[in-house]
N, C-alpha and C positions, 0 to 999 in steps of 0.2 A: 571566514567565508571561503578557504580555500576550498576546503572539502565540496564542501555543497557546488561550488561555480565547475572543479574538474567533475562531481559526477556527474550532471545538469549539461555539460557539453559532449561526456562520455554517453549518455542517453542519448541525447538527439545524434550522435551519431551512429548507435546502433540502431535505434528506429528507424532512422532513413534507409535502412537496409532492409527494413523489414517491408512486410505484403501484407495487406490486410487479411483478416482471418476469411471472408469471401468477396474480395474485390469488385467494386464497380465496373461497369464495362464504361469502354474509353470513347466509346459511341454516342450520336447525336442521343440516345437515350439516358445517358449518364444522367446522377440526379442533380438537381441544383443544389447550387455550396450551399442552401439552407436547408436543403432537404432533411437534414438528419435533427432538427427539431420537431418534424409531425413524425420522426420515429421514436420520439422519446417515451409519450403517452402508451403508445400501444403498449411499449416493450415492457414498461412500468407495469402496467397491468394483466402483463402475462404474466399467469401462475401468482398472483399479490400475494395470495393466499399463502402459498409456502415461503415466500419470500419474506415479508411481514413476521411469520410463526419464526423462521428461519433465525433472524437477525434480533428480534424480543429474545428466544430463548437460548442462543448461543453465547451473547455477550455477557451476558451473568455468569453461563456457565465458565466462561473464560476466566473470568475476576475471580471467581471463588478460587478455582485452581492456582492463580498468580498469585495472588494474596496467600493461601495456605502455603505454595512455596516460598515466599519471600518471608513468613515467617516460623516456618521449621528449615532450621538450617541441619542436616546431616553433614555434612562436611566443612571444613575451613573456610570463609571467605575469602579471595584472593581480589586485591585492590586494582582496578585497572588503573596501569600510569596513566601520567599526564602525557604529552607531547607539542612538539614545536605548532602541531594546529589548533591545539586548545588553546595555546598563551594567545595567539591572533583571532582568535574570537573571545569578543566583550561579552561578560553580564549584561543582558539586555530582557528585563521582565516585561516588556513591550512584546514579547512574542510566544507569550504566554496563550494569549489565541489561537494562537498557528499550532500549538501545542496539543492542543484540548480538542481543534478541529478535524484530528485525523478521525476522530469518530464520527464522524460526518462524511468522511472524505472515505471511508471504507465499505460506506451502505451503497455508494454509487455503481458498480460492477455488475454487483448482484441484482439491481433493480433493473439493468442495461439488457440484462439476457434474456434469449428466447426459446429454450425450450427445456425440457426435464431433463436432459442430456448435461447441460451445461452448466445449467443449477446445482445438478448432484455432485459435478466432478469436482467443480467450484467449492463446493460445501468441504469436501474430501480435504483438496490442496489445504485450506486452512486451517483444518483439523491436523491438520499434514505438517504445516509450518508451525503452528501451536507445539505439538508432541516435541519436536525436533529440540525446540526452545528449551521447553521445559523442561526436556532431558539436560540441556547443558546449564540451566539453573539449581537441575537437582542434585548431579554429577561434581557441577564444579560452580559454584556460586559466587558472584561477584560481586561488588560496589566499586563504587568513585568515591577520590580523594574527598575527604571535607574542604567546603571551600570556606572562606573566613570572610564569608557574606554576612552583612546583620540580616535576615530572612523575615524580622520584627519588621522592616521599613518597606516588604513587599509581602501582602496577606496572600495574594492569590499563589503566592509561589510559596510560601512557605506552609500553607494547605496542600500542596503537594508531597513537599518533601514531608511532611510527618506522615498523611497516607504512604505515600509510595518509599519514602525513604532512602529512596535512591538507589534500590537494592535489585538483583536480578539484571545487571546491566548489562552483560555482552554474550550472544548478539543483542542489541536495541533492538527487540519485538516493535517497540514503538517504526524504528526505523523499516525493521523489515516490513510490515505491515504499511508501509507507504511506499516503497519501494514496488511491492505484489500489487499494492493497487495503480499505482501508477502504470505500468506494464499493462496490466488488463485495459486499464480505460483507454491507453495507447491505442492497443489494437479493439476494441469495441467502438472507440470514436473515427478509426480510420473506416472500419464495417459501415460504418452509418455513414459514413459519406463527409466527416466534418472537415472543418479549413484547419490550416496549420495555428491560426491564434488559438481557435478556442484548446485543439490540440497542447497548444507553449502553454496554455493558460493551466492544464492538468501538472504538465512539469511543474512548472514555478511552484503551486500548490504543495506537489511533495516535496521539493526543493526546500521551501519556508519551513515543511516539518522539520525538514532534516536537520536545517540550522537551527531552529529552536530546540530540539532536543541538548545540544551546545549552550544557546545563549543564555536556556536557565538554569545550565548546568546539572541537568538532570542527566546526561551521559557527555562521554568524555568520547573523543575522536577514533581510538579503536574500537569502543561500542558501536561506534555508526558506522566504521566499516565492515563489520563482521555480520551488521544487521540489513547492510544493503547487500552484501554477496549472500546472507543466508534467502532472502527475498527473492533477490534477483535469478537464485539457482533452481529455488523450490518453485517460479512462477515458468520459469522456461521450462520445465523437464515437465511442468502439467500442461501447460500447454502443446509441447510434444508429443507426448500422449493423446493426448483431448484431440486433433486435431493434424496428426503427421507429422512429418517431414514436411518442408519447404518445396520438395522437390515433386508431391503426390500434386495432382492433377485437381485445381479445383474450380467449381464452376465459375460464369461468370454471367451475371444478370443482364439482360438485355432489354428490363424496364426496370420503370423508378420505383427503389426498393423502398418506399412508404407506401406505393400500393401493395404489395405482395401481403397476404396473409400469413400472420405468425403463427407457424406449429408445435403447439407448447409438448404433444407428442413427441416430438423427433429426439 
């Protein structure tokens, strides 16, 4: 649990630094701390269409790609060690959930956004962290130690390890791709107006990936940090793009942003 508890405090502290992507004004018109549930439907339904098409045909094309490099290996595997974080996290097949749920927990970003703008960039960065990946899967290929688990006494884990095999380990794509989403849904839930729980509630979420990716030993401790800095790098430099500097001038609403019409244009 080490890993997981320093990044999880290391997040919430750079969050707190951050400004929402268009801040609520701090005026009697601000919206109410619920407000950013009657934004959720709209936002859903903008653009479904590509968003739906989007997320159906990207995810396959993902796996075919993983999969053909996880099993054409051009170069050596090289074993990621173990470390003093791994011996401190248990085998724990109880988080085999939290595992499987980041596919769940990745469709949320994209259903949040509201316009063609944002949609497309978004589509790019992922393509963007994908490429990145698979370059250092293709270049230099990795696994994890065998562990000396009976894998017979737990089926849903060991349905994994014969799909996945354990193979393509660093950076943790799994990890990075919880990390990218976490980040987004930071600033997309701060946009909407939300309170800091449901906000902690996003961490914790990719928090529990990160440590499962550990507790069933499917990646080893420098996997996930090579797979939270590749995440946390590729989501900042798109968002800097997408969106300025900190410093560019940006508006600030002076009604409640569930009334405002969403411009799927922009």
């Amino acid at each position: 649990m080490v890993f997981p508890v320093a990044f999880v405090a290391g997040a919430f502290t750079f969050m707190s630094q951050m400004k929402p992507l268009q801040p609520a004004s701090q005026t009697r018109d601000s919206p109410a701390k619920d407000s950013w549930l009657r934004q959720v439907w709209p936002r859903m339904r903008t653009l479904w269409v590509a968003k739906v098409t989007g997320t159906v045909v990207s995810m396959p094309v993902f796996f075919v790609v993983y999969f053909w490099l996880l099993n054409h290996r051009f170069f050596p595997v090289t074993m990621v060690p173990l470390t003093a974080v791994d011996r401190l996290v248990g085998f724990c097949p109880e988080t085999f959930p939290l595992y499987v749920s980041l596919w769940a927990y990745v469709v949320l970003p994209p259903m949040f956004l509201k316009n063609r703008r944002e949609l497309g960039s978004y589509g790019l960065a992922v393509v963007g962290l994908s490429v990145i990946a698979f370059g250092f899967f293709l270049f230099w290929p990795t696994g994890v130690p065998k562990s000396e688990i009976d894998w017979s006494q737990h089926p849903s884990v060991a349905f994994l390890k014969t799909v996945d095999a354990s193979g393509n380990a660093c950076p943790s794509l799994h990890v990075a791709f919880a990390v990218f989403t976490a980040i987004w849904l930071e600033c997309l839930l701060r946009e909407m107006g939300a309170g800091r729980f449901v906000r902690a509630l996003n961490w914790l979420w990719c928090v529990g990936i990160l440590y499962s990716t550990m507790a069933i030993r499917q990646h080893v401790a420098v996997d996930v940090l090579a797979g939270t800095a590749l995440g946390a790098i590729v989501v900042a430099l798109h968002l800097r793009i997408l969106y300025g500097t900190s410093s560019r001038p940006r508006p600030r609403l002076q009604v409640q942003r569930s009334m405002l019409p969403i411009d799927p244009e922009v």
